[in-house]
C-alpha positions as a printed NumPy array, in Angstrom:
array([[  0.   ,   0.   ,   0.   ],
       [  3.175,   2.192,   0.733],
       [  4.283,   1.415,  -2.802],
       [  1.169,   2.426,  -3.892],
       [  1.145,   5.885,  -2.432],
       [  4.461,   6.666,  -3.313],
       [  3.719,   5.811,  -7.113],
       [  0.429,   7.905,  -7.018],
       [  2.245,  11.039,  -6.065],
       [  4.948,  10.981,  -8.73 ],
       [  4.465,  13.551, -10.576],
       [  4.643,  14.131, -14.772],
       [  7.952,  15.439, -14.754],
       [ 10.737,  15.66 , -12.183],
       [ 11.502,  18.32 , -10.155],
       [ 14.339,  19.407,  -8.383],
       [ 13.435,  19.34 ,  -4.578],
       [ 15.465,  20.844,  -1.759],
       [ 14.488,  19.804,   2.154],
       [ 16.114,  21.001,   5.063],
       [ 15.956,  17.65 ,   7.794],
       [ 18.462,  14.591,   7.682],
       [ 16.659,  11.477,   7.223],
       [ 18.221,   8.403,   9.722],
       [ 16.996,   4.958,   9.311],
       [ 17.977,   2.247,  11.351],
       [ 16.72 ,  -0.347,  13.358],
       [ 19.347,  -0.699,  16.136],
       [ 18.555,   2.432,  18.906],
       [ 22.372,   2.827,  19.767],
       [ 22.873,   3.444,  16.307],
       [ 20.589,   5.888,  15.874],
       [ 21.979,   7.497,  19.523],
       [ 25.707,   7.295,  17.424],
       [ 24.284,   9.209,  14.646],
       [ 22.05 ,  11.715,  16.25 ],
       [ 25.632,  12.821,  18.214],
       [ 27.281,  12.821,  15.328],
       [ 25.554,  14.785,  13.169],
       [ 24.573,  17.121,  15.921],
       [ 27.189,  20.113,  15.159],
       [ 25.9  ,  20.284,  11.851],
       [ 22.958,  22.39 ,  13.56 ],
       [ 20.11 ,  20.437,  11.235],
       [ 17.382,  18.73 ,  12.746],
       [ 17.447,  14.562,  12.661],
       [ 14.43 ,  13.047,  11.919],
       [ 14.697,   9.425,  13.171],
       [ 13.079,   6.167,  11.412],
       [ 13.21 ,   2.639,  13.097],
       [ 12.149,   0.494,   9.805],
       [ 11.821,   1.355,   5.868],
       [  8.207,   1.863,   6.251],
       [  8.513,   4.593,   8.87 ],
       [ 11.252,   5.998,   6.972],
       [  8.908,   5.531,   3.466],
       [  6.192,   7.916,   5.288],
       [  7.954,  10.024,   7.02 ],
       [  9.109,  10.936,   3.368],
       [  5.412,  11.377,   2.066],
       [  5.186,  13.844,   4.632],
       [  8.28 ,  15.868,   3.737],
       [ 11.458,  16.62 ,   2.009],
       [ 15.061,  15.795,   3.338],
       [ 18.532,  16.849,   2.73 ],
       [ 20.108,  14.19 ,   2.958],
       [ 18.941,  10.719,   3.766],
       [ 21.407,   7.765,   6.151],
       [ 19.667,   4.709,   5.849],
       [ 21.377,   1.05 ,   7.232],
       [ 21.34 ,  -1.835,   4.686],
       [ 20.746,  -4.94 ,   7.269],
       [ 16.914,  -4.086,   8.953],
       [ 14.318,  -6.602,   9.124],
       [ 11.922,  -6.493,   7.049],
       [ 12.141,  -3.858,   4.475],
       [ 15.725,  -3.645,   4.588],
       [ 17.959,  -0.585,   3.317],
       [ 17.942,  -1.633,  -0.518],
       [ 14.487,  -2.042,  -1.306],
       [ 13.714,   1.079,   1.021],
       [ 16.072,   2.864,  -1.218],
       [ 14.365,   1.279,  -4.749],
       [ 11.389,   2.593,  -3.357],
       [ 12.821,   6.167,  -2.672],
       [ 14.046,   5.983,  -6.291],
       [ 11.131,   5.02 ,  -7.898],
       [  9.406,   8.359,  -6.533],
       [  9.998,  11.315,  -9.008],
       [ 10.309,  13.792,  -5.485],
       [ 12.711,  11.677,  -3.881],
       [ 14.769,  10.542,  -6.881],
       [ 17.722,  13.095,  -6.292],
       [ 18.136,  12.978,  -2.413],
       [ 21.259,  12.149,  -1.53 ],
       [ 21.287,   8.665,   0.204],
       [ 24.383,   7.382,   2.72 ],
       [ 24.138,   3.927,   3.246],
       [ 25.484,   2.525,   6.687],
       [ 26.408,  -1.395,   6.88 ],
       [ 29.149,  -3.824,   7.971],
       [ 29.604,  -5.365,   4.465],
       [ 33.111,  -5.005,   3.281],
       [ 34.068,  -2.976,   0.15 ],
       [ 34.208,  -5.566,  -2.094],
       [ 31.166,  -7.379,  -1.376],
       [ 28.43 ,  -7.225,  -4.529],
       [ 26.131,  -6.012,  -2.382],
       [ 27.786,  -2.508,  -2.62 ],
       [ 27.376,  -2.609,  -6.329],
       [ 23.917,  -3.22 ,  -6.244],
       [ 23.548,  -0.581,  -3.825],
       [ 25.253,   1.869,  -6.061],
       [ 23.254,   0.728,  -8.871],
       [ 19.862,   1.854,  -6.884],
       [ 21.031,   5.039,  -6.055],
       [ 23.567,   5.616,  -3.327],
       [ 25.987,   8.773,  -3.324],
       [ 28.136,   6.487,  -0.901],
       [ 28.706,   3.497,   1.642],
       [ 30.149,   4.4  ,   5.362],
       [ 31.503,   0.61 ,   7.048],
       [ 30.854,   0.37 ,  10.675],
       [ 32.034,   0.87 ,  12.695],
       [ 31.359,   4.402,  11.737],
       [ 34.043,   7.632,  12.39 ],
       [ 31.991,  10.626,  13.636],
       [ 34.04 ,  13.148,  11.935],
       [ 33.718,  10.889,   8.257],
       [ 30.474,  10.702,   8.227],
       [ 30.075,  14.572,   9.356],
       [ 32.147,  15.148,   6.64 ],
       [ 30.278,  13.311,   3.769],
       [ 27.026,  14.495,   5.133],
       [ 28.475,  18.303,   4.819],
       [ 29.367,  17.97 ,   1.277],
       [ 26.249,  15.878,   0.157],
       [ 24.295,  18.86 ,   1.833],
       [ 26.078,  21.282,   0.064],
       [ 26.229,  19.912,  -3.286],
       [ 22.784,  19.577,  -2.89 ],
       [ 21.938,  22.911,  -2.299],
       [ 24.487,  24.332,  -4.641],
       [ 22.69 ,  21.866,  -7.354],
       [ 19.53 ,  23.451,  -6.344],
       [ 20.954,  26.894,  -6.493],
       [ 21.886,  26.819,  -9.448],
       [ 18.891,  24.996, -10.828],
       [ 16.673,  27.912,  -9.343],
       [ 18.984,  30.424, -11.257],
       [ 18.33 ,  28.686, -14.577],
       [ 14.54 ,  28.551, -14.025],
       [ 14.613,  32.127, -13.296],
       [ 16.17 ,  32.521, -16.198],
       [ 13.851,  30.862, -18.34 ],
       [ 11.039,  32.5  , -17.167],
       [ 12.637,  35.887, -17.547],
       [ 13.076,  34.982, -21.035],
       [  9.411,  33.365, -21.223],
       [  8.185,  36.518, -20.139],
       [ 10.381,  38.732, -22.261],
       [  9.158,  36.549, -25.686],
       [  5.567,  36.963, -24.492],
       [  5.62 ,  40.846, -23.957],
       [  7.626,  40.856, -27.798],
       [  4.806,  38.588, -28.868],
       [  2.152,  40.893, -27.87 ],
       [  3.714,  43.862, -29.495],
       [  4.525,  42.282, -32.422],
       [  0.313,  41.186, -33.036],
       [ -0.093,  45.147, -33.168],
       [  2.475,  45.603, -35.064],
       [  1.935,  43.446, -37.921],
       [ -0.744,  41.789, -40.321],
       [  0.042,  38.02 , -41.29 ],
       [  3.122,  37.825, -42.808],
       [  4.924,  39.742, -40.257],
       [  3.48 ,  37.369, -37.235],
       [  4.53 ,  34.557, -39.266],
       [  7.538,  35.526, -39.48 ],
       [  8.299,  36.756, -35.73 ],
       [  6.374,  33.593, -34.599],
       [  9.592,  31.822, -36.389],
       [ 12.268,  33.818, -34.691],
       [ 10.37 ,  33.241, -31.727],
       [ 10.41 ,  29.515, -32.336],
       [ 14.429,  29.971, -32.422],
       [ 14.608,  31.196, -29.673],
       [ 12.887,  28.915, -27.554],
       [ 15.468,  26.627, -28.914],
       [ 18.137,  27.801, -27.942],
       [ 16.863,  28.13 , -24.664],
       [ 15.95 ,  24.685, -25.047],
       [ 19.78 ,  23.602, -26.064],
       [ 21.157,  26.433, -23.475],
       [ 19.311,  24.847, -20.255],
       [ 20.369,  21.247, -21.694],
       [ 24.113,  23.031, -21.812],
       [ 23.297,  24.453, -18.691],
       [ 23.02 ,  21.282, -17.013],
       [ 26.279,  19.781, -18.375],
       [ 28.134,  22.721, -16.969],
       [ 26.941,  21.814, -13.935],
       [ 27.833,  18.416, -13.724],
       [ 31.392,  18.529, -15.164],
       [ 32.72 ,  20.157, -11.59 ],
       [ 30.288,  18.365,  -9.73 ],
       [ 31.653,  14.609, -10.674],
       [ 35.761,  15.57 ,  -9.689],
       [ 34.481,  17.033,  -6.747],
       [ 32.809,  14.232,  -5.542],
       [ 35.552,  11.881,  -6.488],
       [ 37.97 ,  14.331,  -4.58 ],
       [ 36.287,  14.261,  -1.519],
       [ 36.388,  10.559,  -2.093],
       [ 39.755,  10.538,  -2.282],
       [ 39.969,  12.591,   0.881],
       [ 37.599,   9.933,   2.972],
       [ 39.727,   6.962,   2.021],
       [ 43.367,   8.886,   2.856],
       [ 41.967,  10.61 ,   5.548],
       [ 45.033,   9.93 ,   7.729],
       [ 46.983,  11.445,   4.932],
       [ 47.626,  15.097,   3.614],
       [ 45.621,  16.095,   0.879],
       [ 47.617,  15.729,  -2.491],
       [ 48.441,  19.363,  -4.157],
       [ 46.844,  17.951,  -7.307],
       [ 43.482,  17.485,  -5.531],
       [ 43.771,  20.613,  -4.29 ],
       [ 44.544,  22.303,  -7.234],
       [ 41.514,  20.308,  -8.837],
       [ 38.864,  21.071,  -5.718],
       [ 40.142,  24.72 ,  -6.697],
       [ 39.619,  25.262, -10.432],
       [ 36.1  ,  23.435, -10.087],
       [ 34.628,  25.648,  -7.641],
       [ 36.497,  28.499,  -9.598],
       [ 34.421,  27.386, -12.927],
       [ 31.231,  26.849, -10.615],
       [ 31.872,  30.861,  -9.371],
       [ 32.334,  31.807, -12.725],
       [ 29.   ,  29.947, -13.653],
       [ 27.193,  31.606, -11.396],
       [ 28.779,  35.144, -11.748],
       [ 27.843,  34.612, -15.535],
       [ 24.135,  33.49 , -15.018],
       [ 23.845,  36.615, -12.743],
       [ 25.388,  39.233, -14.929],
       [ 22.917,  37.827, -17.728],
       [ 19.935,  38.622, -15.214],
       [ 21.153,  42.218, -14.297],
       [ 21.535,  42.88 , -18.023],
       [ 18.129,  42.25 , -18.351],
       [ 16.443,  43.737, -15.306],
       [ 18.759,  47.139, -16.504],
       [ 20.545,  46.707, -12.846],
       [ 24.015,  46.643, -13.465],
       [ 25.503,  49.422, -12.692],
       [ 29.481,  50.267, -13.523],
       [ 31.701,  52.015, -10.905],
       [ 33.6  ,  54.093, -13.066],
       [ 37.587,  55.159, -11.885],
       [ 40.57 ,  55.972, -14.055],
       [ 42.179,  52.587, -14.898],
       [ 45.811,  51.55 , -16.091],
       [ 45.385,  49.211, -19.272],
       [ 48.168,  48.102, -17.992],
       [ 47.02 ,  46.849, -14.806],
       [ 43.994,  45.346, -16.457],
       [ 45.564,  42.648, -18.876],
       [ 48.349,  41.665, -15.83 ],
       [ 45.363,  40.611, -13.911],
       [ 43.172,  38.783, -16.977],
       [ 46.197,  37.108, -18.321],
       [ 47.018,  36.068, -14.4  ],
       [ 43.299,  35.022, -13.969],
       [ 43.877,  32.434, -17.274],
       [ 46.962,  31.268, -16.581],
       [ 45.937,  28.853, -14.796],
       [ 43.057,  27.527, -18.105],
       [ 46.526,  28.127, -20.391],
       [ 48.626,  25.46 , -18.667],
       [ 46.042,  22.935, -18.833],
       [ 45.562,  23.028, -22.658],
       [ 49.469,  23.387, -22.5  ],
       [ 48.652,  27.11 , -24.876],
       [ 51.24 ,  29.944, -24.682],
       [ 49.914,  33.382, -24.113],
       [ 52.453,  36.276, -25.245],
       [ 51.668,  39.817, -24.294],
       [ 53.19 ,  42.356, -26.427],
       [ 52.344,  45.956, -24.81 ],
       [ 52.451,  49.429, -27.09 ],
       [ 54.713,  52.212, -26.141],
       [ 52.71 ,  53.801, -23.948],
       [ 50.118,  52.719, -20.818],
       [ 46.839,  54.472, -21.704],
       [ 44.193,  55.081, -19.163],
       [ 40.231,  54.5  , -19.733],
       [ 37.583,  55.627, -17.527],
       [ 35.697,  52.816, -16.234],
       [ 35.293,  49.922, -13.926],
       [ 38.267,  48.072, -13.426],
       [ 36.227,  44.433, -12.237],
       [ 34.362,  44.398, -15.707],
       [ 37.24 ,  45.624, -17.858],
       [ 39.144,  42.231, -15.994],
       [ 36.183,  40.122, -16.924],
       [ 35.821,  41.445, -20.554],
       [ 39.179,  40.655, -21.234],
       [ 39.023,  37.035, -19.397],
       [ 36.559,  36.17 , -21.119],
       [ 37.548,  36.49 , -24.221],
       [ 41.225,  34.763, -23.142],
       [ 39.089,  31.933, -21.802],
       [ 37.021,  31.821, -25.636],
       [ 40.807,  31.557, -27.02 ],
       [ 41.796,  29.039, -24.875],
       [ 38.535,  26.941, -24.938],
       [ 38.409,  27.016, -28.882],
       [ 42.228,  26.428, -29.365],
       [ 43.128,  22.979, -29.949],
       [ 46.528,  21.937, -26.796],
       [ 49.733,  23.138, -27.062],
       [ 48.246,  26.767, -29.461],
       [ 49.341,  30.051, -29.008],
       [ 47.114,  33.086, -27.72 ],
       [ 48.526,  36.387, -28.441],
       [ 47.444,  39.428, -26.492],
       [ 48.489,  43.279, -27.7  ],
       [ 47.372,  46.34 , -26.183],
       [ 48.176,  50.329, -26.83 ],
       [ 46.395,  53.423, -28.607],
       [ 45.073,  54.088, -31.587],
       [ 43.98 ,  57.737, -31.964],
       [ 41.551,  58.413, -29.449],
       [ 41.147,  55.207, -28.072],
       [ 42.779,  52.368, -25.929],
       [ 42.565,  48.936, -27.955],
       [ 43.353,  45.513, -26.516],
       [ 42.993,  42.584, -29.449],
       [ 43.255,  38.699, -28.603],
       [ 44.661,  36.534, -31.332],
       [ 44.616,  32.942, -31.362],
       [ 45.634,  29.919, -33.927],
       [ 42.393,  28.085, -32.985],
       [ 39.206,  26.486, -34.839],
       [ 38.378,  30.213, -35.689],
       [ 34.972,  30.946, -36.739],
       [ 32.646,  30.228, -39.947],
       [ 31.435,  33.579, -41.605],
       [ 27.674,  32.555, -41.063],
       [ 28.259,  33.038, -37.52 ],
       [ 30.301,  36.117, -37.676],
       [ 27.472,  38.4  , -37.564],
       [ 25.712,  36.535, -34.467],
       [ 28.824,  35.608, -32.336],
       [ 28.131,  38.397, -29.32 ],
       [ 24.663,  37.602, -29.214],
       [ 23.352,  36.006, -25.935],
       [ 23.14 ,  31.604, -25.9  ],
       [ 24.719,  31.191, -29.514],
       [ 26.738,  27.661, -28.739],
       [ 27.11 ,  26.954, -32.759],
       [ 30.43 ,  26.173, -31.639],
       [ 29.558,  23.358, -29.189],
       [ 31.629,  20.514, -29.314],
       [ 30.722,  17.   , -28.326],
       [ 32.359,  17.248, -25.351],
       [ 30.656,  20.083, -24.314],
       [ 33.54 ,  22.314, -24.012],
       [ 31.513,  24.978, -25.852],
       [ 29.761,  26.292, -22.39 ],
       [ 26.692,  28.173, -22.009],
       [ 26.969,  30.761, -25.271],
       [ 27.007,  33.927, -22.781],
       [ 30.746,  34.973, -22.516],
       [ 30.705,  36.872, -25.371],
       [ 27.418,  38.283, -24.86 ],
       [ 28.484,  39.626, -21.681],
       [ 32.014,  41.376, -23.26 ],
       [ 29.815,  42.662, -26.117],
       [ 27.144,  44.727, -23.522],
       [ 30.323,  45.127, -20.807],
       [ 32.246,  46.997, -23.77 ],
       [ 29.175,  49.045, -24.796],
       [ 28.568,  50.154, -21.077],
       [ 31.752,  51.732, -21.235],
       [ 30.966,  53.613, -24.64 ],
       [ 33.245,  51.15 , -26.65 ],
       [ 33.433,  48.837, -29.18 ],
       [ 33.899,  45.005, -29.664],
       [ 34.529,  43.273, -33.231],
       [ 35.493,  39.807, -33.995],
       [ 37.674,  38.598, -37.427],
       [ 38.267,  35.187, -38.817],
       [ 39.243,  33.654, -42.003],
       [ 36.983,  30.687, -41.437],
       [ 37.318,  27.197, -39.722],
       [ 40.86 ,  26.271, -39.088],
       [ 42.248,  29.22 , -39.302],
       [ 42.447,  31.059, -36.158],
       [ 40.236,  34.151, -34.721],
       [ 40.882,  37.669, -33.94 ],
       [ 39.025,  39.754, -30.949],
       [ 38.955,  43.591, -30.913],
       [ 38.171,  46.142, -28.289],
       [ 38.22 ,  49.271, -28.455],
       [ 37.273,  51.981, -25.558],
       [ 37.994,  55.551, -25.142],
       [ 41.083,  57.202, -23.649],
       [ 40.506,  58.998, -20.362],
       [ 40.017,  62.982, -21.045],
       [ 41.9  ,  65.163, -18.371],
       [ 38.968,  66.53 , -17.06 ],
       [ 38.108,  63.071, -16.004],
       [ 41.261,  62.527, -14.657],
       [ 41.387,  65.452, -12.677],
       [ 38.344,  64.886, -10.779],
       [ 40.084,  61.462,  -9.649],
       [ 42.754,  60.455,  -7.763],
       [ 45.351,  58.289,  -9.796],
       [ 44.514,  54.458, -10.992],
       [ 44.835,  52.186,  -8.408],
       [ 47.771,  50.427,  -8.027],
       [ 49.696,  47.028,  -7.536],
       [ 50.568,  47.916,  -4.128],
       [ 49.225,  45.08 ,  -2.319],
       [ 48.   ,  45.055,   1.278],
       [ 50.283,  46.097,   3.919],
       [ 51.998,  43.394,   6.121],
       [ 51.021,  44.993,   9.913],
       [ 49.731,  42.205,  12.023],
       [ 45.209,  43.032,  13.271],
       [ 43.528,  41.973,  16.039],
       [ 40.213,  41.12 ,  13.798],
       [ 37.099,  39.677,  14.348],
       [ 35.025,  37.137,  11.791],
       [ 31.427,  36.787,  12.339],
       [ 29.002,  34.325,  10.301],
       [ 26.817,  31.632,  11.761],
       [ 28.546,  29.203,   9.227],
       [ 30.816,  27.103,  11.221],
       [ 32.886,  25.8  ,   8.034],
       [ 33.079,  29.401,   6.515],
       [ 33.695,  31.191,   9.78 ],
       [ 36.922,  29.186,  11.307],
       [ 38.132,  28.751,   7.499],
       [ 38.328,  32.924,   6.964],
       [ 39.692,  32.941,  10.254],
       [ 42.626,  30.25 ,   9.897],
       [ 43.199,  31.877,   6.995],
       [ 44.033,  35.133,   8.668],
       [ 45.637,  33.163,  11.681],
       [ 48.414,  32.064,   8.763],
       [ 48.982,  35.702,   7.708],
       [ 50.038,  36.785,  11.11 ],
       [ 46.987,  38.159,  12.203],
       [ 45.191,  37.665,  15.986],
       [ 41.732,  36.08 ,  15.017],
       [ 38.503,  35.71 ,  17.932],
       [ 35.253,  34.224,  15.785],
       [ 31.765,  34.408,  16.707],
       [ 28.644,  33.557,  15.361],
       [ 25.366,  35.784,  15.816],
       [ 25.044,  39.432,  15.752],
       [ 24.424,  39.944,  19.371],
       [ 27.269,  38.219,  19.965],
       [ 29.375,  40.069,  17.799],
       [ 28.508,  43.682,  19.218],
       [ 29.292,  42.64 ,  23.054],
       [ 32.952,  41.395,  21.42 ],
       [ 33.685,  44.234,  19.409],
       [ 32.403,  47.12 ,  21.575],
       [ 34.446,  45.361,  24.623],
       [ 37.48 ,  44.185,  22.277],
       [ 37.962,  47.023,  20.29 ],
       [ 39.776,  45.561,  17.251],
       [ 41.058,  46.893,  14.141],
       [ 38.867,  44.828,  11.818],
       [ 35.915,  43.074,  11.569],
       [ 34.654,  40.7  ,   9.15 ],
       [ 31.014,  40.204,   9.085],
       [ 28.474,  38.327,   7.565],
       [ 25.03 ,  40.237,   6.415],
       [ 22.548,  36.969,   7.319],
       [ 22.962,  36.334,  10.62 ],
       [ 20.014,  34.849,  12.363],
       [ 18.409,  37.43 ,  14.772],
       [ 20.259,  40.691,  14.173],
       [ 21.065,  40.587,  10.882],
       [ 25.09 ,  42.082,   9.694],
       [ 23.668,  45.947,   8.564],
       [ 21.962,  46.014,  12.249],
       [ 25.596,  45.06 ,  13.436],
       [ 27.327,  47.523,  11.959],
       [ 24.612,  50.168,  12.751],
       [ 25.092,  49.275,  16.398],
       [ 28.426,  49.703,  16.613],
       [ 28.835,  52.755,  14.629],
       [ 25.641,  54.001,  17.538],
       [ 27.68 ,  52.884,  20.362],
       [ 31.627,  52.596,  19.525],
       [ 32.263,  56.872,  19.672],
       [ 35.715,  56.56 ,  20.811],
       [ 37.386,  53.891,  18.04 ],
       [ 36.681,  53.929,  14.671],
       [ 36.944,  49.24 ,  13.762],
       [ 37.226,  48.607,  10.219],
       [ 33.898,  46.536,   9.336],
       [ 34.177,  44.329,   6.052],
       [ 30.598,  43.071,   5.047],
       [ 31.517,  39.72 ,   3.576],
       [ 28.428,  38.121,   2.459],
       [ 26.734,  36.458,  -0.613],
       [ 24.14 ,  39.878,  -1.59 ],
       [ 26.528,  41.314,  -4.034],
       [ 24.006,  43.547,  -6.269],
       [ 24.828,  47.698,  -6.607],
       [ 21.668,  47.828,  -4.016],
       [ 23.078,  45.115,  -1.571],
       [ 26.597,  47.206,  -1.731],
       [ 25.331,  50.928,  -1.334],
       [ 22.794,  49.105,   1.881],
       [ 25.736,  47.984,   3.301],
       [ 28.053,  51.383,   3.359],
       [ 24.661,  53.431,   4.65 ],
       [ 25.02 ,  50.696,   7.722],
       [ 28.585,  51.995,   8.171],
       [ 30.689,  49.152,   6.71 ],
       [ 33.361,  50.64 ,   5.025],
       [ 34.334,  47.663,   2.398],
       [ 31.704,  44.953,   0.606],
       [ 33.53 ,  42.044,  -0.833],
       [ 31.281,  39.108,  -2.112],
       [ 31.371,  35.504,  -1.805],
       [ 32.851,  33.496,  -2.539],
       [ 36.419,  35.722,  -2.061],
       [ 39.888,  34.587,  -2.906],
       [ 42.696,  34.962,   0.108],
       [ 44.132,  38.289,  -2.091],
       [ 40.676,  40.133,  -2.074],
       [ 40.132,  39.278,   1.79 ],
       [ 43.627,  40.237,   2.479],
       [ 43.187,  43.656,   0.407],
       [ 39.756,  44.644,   2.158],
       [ 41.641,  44.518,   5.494],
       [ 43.501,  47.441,   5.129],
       [ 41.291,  49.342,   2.431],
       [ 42.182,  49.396,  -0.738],
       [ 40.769,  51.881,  -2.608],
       [ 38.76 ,  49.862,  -4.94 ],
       [ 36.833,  48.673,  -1.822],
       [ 35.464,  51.953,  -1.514]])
């Protein structure tokens, strides 16, 4: 009858579902007592199921996170329980641990991975192992989900953006018009159709040698982690960032909300930090990138971040369309009244039918069968970055085979500009006086992370983890910098600041909002609280480092 119900409430098509309780089956109560203490610092509630029925409708009654369920119960035992989660459209994604005291090489283990299971913990079981694997599960989950939500926005921004066209277009036009708009429309829907199916490769690549990483990790536990898994763990969650950043920048293009902060800016300074920024891509694909500068450093007037990510982005188009062991070639100077910086590469180049479409947003005519073609919005993005910042972008090729060429061309800096600003920033780095600083986020993993991480550069680190909290500390303590987290559960980080800015007359603490908000509203919210820096998440170790002390571009 169980089966029954849980067949009855699939639904037509799957959907991506996100719950916030762990799941623990088993039939022994010590075990369950083991777990429970456990999981506990994880700060989730346990929901606890003695049998595969209980645990069957305590499912039809909600959503989980993460479910641990033991093979050996009587019974229903673990692996038809989990065939049964499976088989429900809901439930078909949940992560599922199983617990048992078969050894690795026993079939059973295969057929448990074939039903489903992200992983197998042997008893007896190490508390800190399986907190581990339940953290990343959790995380990937929600990161899955994140990301999933971002792409259905997405689609329904669009959906709504081709039915609002639609409508004008029926005023517009008699038969032949609608006809013909109705096609275009068609197009479009498929390449929204082949950019969510993109979309959801993307997503997977990073995810799979992440998870075998942190395999990797839970069998050597005993034994450092191997520079090469590091450096993978890193690039992944760099391309997953970039993913993200991307997906965003496409939704603030069309909600009109992203705004440039606009600063005199060495061209100089701009392709050391791209090229720097791909390096990294370069050595992979084995490619040499050669930088030949022009005989003098012009300035523009703009935002130094986007003028970084216009030029990445088209270094990480060269390198992604270059077949190993090509060359990239980057030149930059002046041409009359404007800076140019022009990307050359010996690659697959580009066939003229798609010249005249390449910077428009979701064109993947270049996909190849391995995917490595991404989502079709890196160019898009350089294309409207460029034209923010009154300039131009224009791509050359001689056809397939033959390599590509990428233009960009942006205004010099007049000297009335100039002279309303102080000079471009700098590689000056931070400077190298030890802090007494404070980090404050109720994330446990985050918050002693950030603060090891300042521990190793010298400084003297006290963590806490709600915004009560936080304002006793720092009004008593005093320090010279605090980081701080804007969702923290009861007082909030912009209540924080406003607190201590109220109440701390007689020492001015540097407050750093680090936090996840990172739109123009989130950042100008955040100074009006009294912060005096905004850096968003996730940050690398330089950008932390540089907020300390305030750099100007934190301003």
């Amino acid at each position: 009858m169980l089966e029954g119900l849980l067949q009855d409430s699939d639904e037509s098509e799957p959907e991506l579902v996100l719950g916030h309780d762990i799941l623990v089956v088993d039939d022994n109560e010590t075990n369950l007592i083991a777990i429970e203490a456990a999981l506990a610092q994880l700060g989730r509630p346990l929901v606890l199921a003695r049998s595969g029925v209980e645990a069957l409708a305590r499912l039809l009654e909600q959503d989980f996170a993460l479910i641990i369920l033991d093979v050996a119960m009587p019974g229903m035992d673990g692996f038809e329980t989990a065939r049964l989660v499976r088989s429900r459209a809901r439930t078909k994604s949940t992560p599922i641990i199983f617990i048992t005291g078969l050894s690795w090489q026993d079939q059973e283990i295969i057929k448990g991975y074939e039903l489903g299971a992200f992983d197998f913990l042997i008893k007896p079981i190490r508390p800190e192992v399986l907190r581990a694997k339940a953290t990343v599960f959790i995380e990937l989950q929600e990161r899955t989900h994140e990301l999933h939500e971002k792409g259905e926005e997405l689609r329904r921004a669009q959906a709504r953006s081709h039915e609002r066209e639609l409508v004008m277009q029926r005023k517009r036009f008699e038969s032949e018009a609608l006809e013909r708009q109705m096609a275009q429309m068609a197009e479009a829907d498929k390449r929204k159709d082949e950019f969510l199916a993109i979309l959801a490769h993307e997503l997977r690549n990073p995810l799979q040698p992440l998870q075998t990483a942190i395999e990797i990790m839970a069998v050597e536990h005993d034994k450092p982690v191997p520079e090469r898994v590091r450096n993978i763990i890193q690039r992944q969650v760099h391309h997953i960032g970039r993913l993200v950043d991307d997906l965003l920048d496409v939704a603030r293009f069309q909600t009109g909300k992203l705004e440039l902060r606009r600063e005199p800016v060495a061209l100089e300074g701009v392709i050391d930090e791209a090229v720097a920024d791909c390096k990294a891509a370069a050595s992979v694909r084995k490619h040499e990138i050669t930088v030949i500068p022009g005989k003098s450093s012009p300035t523009v007037f703009g935002d130094p971040t986007r003028l970084v990510q216009v030029l990445a982005n088209l270094l990480s188009n060269a390198i992604k369309y270059t077949d190993q062991g090509g060359k990239i070639e980057v030149r930059w100077g002046v041409v009359g009244d404007s800076a140019f910086i022009r990307v050359s590469d010996n690659g697959r180049g580009i066939p003229a039918q798609l010249l005249p479409r390449i910077f428009d947003m979701f064109v993947q005519e270049r996909v190849t069968g391995d995917g490595s073609g991404g989502l079709g919005l890196g160019l898009g993005l350089v294309k409207r970055l460029v034209e923010l910042h009154n300039g131009i972008v224009h791509a050359a090729s001689e056809g397939p085979g033959k390599g590509s060429t990428f233009e960009v061309r942006l205004p010099l800096a007049d000297r009335e500009s100039l002279s309303k600003w102080l000079p471009a920033r700098t590689e000056t780095g931070p400077q190298d006086r030890p802090l007494r600083a404070v980090v404050v986020d109720d994330a446990p993993d985050l918050r002693e992370l950030v603060a090891d991480l300042l521990r190793m550069k010298g400084h003297h680190v006290t963590t806490v983890e709600d915004g009560k909290a936080a304002v006793k500390l720092i009004c008593a303590e005093k320090p010279d910098v605090a980081l701080i987290d804007i969702g923290l559960p009861e007082m909030d980080g912009y209540e924080v600041a406003r607190t201590i800015r109220r109440d701390m007359l007689d020492h001015r603490v540097r407050l750093i909002a680090m936090t996840g908000y990172g739109q123009a509203t989130d950042r100008a919210t955040a100074f009006q609280a009294g912060f005096d820096a905004h850096i968003v998440k996730p940050a690398s170790a330089d950008k932390i480092m540089r907020a300390l002390y305030g750099k100007s571009e934190d301003q």
